[in-house]
Backbone as CSV, one residue per row, in Angstrom:
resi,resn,N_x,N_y,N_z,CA_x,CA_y,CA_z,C_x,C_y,C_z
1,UNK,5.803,18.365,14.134,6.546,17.409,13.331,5.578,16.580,12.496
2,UNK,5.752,16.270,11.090,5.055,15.389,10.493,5.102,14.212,10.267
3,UNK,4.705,13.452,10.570,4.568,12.118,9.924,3.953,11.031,9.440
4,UNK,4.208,11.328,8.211,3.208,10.773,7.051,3.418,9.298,6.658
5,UNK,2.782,8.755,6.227,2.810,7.173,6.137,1.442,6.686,4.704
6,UNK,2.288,5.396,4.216,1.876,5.196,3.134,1.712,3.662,2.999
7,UNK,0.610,3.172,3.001,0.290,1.725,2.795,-0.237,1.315,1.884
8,UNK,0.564,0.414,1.055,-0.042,-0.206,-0.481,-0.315,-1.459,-0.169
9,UNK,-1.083,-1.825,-0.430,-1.961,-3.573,-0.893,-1.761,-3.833,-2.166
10,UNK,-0.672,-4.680,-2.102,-0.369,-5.484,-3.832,-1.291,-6.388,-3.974
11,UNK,-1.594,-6.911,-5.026,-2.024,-8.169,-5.480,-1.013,-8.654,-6.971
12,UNK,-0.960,-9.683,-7.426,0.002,-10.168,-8.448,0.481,-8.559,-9.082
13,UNK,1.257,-8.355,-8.098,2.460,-7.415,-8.944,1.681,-6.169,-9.092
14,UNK,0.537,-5.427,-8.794,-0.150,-4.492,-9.219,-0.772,-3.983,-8.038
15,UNK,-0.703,-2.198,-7.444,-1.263,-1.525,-6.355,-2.689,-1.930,-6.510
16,UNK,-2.904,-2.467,-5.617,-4.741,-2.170,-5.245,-5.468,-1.063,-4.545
17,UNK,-4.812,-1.110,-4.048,-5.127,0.055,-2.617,-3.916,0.516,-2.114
18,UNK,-4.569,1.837,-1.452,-3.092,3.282,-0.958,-3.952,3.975,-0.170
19,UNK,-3.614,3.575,1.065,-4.048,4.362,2.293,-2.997,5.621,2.376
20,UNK,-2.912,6.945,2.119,-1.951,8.038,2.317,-2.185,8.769,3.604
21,UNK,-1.257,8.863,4.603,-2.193,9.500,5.969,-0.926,10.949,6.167
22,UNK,-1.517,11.760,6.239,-0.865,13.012,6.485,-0.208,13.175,8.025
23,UNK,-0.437,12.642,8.687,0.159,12.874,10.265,-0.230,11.197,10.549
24,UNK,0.303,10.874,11.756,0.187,9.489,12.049,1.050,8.473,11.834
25,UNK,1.385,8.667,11.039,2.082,7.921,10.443,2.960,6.235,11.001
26,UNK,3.375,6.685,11.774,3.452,6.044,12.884,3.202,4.803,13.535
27,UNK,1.348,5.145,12.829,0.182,3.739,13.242,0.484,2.744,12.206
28,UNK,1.131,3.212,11.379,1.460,2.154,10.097,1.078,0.888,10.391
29,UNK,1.530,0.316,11.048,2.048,-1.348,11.705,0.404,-1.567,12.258
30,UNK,-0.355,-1.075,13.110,-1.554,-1.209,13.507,-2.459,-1.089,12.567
31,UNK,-2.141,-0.547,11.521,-2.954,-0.397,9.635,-2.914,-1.876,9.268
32,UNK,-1.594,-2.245,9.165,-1.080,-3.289,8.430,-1.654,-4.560,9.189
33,UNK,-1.839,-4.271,10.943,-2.073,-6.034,11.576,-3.988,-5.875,10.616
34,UNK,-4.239,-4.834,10.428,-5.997,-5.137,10.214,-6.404,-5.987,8.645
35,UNK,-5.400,-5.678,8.156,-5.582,-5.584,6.476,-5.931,-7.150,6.113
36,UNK,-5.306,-7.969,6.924,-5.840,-9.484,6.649,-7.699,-9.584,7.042
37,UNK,-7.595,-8.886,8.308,-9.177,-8.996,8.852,-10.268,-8.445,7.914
38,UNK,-9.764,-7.373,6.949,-10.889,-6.633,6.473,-10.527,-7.024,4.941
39,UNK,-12.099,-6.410,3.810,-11.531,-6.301,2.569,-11.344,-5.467,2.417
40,UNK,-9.871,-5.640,1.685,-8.781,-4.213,1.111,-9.627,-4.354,-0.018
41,UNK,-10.529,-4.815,-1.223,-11.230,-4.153,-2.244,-12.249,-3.061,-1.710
42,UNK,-12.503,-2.783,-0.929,-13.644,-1.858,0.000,-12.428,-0.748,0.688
43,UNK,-12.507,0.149,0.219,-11.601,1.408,0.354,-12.248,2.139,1.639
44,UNK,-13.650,1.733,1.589,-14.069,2.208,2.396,-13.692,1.571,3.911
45,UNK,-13.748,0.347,3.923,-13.465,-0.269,4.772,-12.003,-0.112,5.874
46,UNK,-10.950,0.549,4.474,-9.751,0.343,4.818,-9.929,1.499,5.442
47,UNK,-10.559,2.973,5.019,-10.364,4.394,5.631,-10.996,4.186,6.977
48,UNK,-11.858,3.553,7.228,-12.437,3.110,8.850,-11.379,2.607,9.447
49,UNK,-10.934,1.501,9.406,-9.829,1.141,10.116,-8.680,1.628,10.419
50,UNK,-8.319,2.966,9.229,-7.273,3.406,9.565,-7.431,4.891,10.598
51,UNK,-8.338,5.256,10.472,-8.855,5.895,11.205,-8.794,5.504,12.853
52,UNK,-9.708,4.593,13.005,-9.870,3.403,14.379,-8.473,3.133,15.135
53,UNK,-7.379,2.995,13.840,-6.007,2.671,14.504,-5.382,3.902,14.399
54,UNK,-5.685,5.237,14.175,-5.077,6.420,14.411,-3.865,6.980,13.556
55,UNK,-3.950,6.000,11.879,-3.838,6.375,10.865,-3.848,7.451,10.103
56,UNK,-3.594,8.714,10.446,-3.902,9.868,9.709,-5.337,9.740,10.490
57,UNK,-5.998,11.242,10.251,-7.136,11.393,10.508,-8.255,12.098,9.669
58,UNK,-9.667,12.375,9.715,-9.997,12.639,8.719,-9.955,14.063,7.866
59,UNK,-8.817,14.162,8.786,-8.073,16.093,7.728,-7.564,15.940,6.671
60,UNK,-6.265,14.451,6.790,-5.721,14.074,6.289,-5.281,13.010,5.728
61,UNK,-6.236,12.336,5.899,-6.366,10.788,4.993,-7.111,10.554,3.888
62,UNK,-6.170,9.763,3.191,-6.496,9.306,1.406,-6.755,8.077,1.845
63,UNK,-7.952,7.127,1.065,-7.614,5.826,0.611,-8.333,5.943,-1.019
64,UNK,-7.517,5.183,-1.550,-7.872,4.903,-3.228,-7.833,3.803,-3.355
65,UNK,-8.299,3.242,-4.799,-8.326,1.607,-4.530,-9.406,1.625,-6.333
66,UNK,-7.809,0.772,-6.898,-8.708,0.119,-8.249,-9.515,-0.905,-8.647
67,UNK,-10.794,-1.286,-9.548,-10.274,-0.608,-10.878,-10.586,0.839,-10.788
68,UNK,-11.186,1.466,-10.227,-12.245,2.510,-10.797,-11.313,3.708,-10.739
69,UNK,-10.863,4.776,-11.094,-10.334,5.800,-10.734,-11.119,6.522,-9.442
70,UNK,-12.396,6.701,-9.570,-13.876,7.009,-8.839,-13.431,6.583,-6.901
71,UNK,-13.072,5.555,-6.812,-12.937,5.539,-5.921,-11.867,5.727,-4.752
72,UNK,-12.315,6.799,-4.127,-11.016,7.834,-2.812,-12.261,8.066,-2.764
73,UNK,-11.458,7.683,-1.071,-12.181,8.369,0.712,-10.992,9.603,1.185
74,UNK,-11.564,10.238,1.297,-11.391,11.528,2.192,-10.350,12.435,0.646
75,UNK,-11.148,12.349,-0.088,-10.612,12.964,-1.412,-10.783,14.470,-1.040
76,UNK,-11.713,14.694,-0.194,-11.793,16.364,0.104,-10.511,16.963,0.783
77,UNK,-9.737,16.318,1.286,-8.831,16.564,1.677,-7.187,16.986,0.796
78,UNK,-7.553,15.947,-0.246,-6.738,16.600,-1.395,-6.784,18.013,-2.149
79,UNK,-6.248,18.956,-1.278,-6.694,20.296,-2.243,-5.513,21.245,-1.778
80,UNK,-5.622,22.500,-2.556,-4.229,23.424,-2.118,-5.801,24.676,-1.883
81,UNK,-5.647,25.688,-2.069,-6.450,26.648,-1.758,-7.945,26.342,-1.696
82,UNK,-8.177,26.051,-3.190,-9.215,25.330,-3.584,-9.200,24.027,-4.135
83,UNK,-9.784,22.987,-4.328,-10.066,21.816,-4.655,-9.745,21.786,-5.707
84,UNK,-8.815,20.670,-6.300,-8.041,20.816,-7.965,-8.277,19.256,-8.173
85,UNK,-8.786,19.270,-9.240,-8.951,17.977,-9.809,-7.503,17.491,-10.722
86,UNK,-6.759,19.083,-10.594,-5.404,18.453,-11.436,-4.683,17.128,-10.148
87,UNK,-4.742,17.426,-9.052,-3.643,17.161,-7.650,-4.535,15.580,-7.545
88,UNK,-5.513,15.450,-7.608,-5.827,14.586,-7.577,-5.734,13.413,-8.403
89,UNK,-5.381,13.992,-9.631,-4.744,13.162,-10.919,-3.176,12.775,-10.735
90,UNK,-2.796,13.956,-10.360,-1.655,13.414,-9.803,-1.433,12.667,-8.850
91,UNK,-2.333,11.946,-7.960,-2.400,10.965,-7.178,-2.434,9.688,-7.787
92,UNK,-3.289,9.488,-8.880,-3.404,8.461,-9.581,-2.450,8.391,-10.300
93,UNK,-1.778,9.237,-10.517,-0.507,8.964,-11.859,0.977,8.176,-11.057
94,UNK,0.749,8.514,-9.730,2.085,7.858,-8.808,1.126,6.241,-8.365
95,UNK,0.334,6.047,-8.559,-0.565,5.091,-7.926,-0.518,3.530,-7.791
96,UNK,0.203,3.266,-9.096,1.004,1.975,-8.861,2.885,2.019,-8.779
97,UNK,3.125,3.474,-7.762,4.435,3.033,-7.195,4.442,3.288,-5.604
98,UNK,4.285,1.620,-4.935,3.816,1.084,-3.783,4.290,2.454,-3.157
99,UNK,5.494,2.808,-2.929,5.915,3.630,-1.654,6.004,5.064,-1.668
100,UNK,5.512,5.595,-2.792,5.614,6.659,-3.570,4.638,7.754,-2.541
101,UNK,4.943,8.920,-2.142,3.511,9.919,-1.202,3.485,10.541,-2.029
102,UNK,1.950,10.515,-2.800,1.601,11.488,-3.365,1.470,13.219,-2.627
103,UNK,1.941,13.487,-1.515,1.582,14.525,-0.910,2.678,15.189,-1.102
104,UNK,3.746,14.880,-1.663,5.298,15.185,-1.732,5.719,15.282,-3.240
105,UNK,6.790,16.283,-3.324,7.048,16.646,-4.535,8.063,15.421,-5.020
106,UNK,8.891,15.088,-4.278,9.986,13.997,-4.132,9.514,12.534,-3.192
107,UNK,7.909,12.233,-3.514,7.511,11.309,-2.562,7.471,10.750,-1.799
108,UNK,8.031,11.557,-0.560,9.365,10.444,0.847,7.437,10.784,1.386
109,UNK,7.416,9.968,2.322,7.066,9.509,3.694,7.950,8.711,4.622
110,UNK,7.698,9.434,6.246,8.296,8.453,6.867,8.016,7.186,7.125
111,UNK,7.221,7.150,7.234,6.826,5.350,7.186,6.156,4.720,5.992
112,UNK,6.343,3.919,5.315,5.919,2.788,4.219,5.808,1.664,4.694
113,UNK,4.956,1.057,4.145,5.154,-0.504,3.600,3.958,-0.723,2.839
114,UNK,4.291,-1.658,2.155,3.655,-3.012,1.327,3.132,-4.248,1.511
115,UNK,1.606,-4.314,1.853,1.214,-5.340,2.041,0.700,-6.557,0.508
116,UNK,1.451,-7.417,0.409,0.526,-8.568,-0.820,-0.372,-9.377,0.199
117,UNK,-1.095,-9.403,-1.019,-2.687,-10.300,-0.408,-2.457,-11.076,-1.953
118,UNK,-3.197,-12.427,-1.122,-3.710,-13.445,-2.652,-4.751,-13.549,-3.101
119,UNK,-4.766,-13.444,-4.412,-5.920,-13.414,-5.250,-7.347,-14.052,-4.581
């Protein structure tokens, strides 16, 4: 059974960060208690923790996080046969819609949410 889960970090009205976890999903809520403790501008930071709380794992976990397009953790994981830089664009193109799974043709995940943080 799958379950995938999707955590966005708003700031004034705009995605910052998108943890995408392919299985796990689940841990959502244990993602979400960390996100005050750590910085969500450090993508890196966030893919450790989500990891730690059993967030997707590293088969199947995304984190992205603007401005940069450049930055995704576990981007190797985004691929169909071979590694497509198209699929990965298409990650960024859903990227500021908070609940949106890029892993999905019709974007459901079972678990979402939306965390805002202040400037």
């Amino acid at each position: 059974m799958r379950s995938q889960g999707v955590l966005s970090v708003v700031q004034n009205g705009e995605v910052i960060l998108k943890a995408i976890a392919g299985s796990s999903g689940f841990n959502i809520d244990k993602l979400k208690e960390r996100i005050p403790h750590i910085n969500v501008k450090s993508p890196l930071q966030v893919y450790q923790a989500a990891i730690e709380v059993g967030f997707g794992t590293k088969d199947n976990l995304v984190v992205m996080a603007t401005p940069c397009e450049q930055t995704v953790y576990g981007h190797e994981t985004i691929q169909t046969e071979l590694y497509d830089y198209e699929v990965l664009k298409q990650y960024w193109k859903t990227f500021q819609k908070p609940e949106w799974n890029p892993r999905e043709v019709k974007g459901f995940a079972e678990h979402t949410t939306v965390v805002e943080v202040k400037v």
